[in-house]
C-alpha positions in Angstrom: -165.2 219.6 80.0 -168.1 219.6 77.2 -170.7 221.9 77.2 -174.5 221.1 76.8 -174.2 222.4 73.7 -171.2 220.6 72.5 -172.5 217.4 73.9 -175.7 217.5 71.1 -173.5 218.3 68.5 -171.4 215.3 69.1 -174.5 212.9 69.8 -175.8 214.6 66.7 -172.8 213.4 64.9 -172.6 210.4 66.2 -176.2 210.0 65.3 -176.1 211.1 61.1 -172.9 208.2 61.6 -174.8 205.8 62.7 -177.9 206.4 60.0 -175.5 206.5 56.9 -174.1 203.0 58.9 -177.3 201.7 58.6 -177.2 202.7 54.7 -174.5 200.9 53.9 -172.3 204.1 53.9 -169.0 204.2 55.4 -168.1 207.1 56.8 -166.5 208.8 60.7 -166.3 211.4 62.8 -164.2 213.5 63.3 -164.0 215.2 67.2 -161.6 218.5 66.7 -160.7 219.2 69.5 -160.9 223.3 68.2 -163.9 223.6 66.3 -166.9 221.5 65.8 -167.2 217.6 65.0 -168.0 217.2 61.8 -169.1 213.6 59.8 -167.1 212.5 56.5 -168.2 209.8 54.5 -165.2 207.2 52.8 -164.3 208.6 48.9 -165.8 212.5 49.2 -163.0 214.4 50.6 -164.4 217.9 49.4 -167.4 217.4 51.9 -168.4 217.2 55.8 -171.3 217.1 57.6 -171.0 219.5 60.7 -174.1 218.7 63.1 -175.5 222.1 65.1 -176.4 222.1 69.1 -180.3 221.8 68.2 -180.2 218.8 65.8 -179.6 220.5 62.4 -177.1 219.7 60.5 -174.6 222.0 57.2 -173.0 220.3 54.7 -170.0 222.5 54.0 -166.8 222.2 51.0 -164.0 221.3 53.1 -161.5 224.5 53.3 -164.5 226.9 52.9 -165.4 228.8 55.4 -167.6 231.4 52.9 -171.3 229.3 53.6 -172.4 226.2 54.2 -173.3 224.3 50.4 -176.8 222.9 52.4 -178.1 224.3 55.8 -181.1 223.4 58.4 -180.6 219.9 57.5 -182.6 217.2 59.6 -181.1 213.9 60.3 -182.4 212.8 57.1 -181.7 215.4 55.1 -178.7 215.0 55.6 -178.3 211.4 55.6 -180.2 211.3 51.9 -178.1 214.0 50.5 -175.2 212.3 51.4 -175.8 209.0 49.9 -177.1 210.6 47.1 -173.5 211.9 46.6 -172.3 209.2 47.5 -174.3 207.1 45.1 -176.4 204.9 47.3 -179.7 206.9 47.4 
């Protein structure tokens, strides 16, 4: 069973997903069943978008676990960074 907490982060997932959708930007996310969800957009392997239990999202290098590359991240933050890495911004 989910907690409250784990709950908003997936919504909050599911959410950045559904706004880089909306950009054109393909992208999914991933539910680990260990750790928290995180969002991955299509082509940028190095990167993932982990959403936080209040709404906030990191953008973290995939296999780092030293700091997040961007942190306190709204929904559109986060969204804009990404397709600006992606090339859509």
């Amino acid at each position: 069973m989910m907690t409250p907490a784990e709950k908003a982060q997936l919504l909050a997932g599911y959410a950045l997903h559904m706004e880089l959708a909306d950009r054109g930007i393909a992208c999914g996310v991933d539910n680990r069943p260990d750790d928290a969800p995180c969002v991955r957009v299509a082509g940028i392997t190095a990167l993932e978008a982990v959403p936080l239990a209040d709404g906030r999202f990191e953008l973290w290098q995939v296999g780092s676990s030293l700091a997040p590359l961007a942190a306190d991240l709204s929904l559109d933050e986060a969204a804009a960074l990404l397709a600006t890495i992606e090339g859509r911004a």
